[in-house]
C-alpha positions, 0 to 999 in steps of 0.5 A: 404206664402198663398196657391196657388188659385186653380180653381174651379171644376165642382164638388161643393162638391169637392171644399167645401172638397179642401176648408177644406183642403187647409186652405180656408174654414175660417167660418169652421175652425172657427166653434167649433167642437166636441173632442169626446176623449177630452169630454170621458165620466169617465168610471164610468158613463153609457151610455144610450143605446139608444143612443149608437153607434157601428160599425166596421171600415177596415183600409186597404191600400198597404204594409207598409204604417202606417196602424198598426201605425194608428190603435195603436194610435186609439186604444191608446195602442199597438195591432198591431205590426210594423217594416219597413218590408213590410208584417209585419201585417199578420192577421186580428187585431181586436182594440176597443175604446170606446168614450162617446157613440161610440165604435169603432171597427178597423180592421186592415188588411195585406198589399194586396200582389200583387208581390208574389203567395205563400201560406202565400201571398195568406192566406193574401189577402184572410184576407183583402178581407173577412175584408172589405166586413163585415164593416161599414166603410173603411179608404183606407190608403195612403201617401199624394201626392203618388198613384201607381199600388200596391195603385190601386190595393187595391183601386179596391179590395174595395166595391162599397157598403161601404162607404170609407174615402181616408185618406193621411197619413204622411200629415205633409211631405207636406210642401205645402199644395196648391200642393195637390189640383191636386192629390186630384182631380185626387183621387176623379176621382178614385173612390167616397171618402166619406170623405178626411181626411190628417193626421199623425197617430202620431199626437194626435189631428188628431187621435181626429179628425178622430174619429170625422168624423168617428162617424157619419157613425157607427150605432146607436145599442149597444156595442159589447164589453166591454168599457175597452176592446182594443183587441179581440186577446188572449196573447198567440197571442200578444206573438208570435207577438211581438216576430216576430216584435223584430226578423224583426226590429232587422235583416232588410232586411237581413231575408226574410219576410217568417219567423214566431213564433209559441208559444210552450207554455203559462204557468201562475204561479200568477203574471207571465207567461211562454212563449216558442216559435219557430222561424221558418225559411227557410234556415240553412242560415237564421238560423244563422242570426237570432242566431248572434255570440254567440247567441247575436242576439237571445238574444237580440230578446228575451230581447226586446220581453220580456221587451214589453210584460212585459209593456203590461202585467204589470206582469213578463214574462220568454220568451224562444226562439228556431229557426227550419228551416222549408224549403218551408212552405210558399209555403205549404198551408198545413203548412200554416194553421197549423202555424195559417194563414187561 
């Protein structure tokens, strides 16, 4: 079944952009484009510098709304971890991915916290509004069709300066493509998108795309990183993140977001690496939950965690675990900053 018409608009552009996305644009869709993942060049063969383009790209949006999944598809290896608890990323991950001529260096963010004024929800907005004022380009992330206040209010935290690309993840979900022209129009009253672009982060040839319509608003200037690279963080981070990742998926919504890890040693001998780490919590309660009956459920947390990281790695891992109660140190600026939030 076609589309439903929809009426013009007194903004041609915005037409032409509803035209793409709504399927009606035939001689666009016709025309060839470019597969910039597809067309990679072998990693052997240089590229000339002159004609080399590099530049950073903020992915930003409201709380658990596939910010971390999208950079990992990007990326096309994990950096960013992921669960279905909000607040999950809690730094500012840094992925590069070179294509052809182009390296991409993607920033993603925390989710801006808009319910909660605590020391560690304060260090995170902190984190995303020093990340989007030092880019080239913002992909302002949301679920297609959906807007609310917490979207409103990372959208209004944006720069008036760089240029932003409203991306409607999860555009599969949409089973009638014709329903968006409204709430595309009402988003481009909202503020002055540069681009549109509906997507899922899970599907392969939209990541391809994306990296297309990104391209042309990085500069033309030299690599920042290795070709091979794909995150600047170190493993003694990657460690402590896949731990936690493991400890939210694993409890749900039973162990609030305030627990962390903190590594209490990395240790390499040849092709394997010793790894201790602490998970901290608030109450003697949670302690428990985190523990299981017989120690099951720290068990398998540190299982899960090992066994990933030994895929990241390609190396043998022997992971430790302990659980502290550390009562109050969300709310303690001091301690926040000593586990590694700034």
């Amino acid at each position: 079944m076609s589309a439903p018409a929809t009426p013009p608009s007194s903004n041609p552009d915005l037409d032409a952009m509803l035209a793409r996305v709504l399927g009606k644009d035939t001689a666009d869709a016709a025309a060839p484009t470019r597969d910039p993942v597809a067309d990679e060049p072998p990693a052997a063969e240089p590229v000339d510098p002159a004609e080399q383009r590099c530049g950073y790209v903020a992915i930003v949006g409201k709380p658990n709304v596939g910010k971390s999944t999208l950079l990992n598809a990007l990326v096309g290896q994990k950096v960013s971890i992921t669960s279905r608890k909000a607040q999950t990323t809690r730094h500012r991950i840094t992925g590069m991915r070179t294509v052809g001529p182009t390296q991409f260096v993607f920033v993603d963010t925390p989710g801006f916290q808009t319910r909660h004024g605590n020391a560690l929800n304060r260090a995170l907005n902190k984190t995303v509004l020093g990340a989007v004022n030092d880019v080239d380009l913002i992909l302002f992330v949301v679920e297609a069709g959906h807007f609310n206040l917490a979207d409103a209010k990372v959208l209004s935290l944006l720069p008036a300066n760089v240029p932003v690309m409203l991306v409607a993840n999860k555009f599969d979900l949409v089973h009638r493509r014709g329903d968006l022209a409204p709430w595309l129009r009402s988003m481009q009253e909202r503020h002055p998108f540069a681009e549109f672009v509906p997507m899922s982060a899970k599907a392969p040839k939209d990541i391809q795309r994306l990296f297309s319509i990104c391209e042309k608003y990085l500069p033309q200037q030299p690599w920042m990183h290795d070709p091979d690279d794909l995150t600047d963080r170190s493993e003694r981070f990657m460690a402590s993140e896949m731990v936690r990742e493991k400890l939210f998926r694993l409890t749900g919504d039973e162990l609030p977001y305030t627990s962390t890890v903190i590594i209490d040693k990395f240790e390499e001998e040849g092709t394997l690496k010793r790894i201790a780490a602490t998970i901290v919590v608030e109450r003697e309660g949670h302690k428990g939950m985190v523990i299981g009956e017989k120690g099951e459920k720290l068990k398998r947390i540190g299982t899960e965690a090992r066994q990933e990281l030994e895929k990241l790695w390609d190396c043998k891992v022997f992971l430790e675990l302990w659980v502290k109660v550390r009562s109050g140190w969300a709310d303690d600026d001091a301690r926040v900053r000593s586990f590694g939030y700034e």
